[in-house]
N, C-alpha and C positions, 0 to 999 in steps of 0.2 A: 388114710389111716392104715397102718398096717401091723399084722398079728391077726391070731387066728380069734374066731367068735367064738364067746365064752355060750356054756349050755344053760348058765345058771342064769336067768332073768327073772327077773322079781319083780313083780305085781302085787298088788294090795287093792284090798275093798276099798270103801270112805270109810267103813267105820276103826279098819284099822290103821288109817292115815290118821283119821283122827284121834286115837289113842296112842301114837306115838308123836302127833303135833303137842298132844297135853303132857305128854310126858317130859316134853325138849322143854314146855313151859314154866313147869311147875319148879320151883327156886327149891326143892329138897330132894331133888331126884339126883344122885349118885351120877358121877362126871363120866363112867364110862358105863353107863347104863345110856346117857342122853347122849354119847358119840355112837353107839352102836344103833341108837335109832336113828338120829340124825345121817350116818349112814346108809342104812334102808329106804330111808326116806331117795335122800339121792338117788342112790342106784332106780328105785321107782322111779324117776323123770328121768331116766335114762343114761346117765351120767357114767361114764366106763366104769370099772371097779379101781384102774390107775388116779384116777383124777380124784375119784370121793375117797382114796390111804389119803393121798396129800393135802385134801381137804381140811378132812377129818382128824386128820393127825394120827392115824392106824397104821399100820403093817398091809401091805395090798392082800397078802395071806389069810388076816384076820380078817379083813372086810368078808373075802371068800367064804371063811370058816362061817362067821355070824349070816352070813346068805343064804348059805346051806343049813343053819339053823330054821332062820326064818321061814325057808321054803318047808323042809317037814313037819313045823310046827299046824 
């Protein structure tokens, strides 16, 4: 693989895997509320941020941006 490692890695508890597993679940949660967990998600099992845009259907930028959310949160 080639390109440089990213600084931004993201990790998550269980209890927050698990509030974003109910959130991907739940049949009333807003379409880009559950790509931007579904997202997080990925990237946690380690998935480049390339592969979870294409995935996911995002911008590789935005993946980056909601990363960066997620981490200061």
């Amino acid at each position: 693989m080639q390109g440089r490692k990213t600084a931004l890695i993201v990790r998550m508890s269980d209890g927050q895997r698990d509030e974003l597993l109910s959130c991907l679940r739940a049949q009333k949660t807003p379409v880009g509320l559950a790509k931007r967990a579904w997202a997080m998600l990925l990237l946690a099992d380690g998935q480049s941020y390339a592969a979870t845009a294409r995935q996911v259907g995002l911008a590789e930028r935005h993946v980056r941006k909601w990363a960066k959310r997620f981490l200061s949160a």
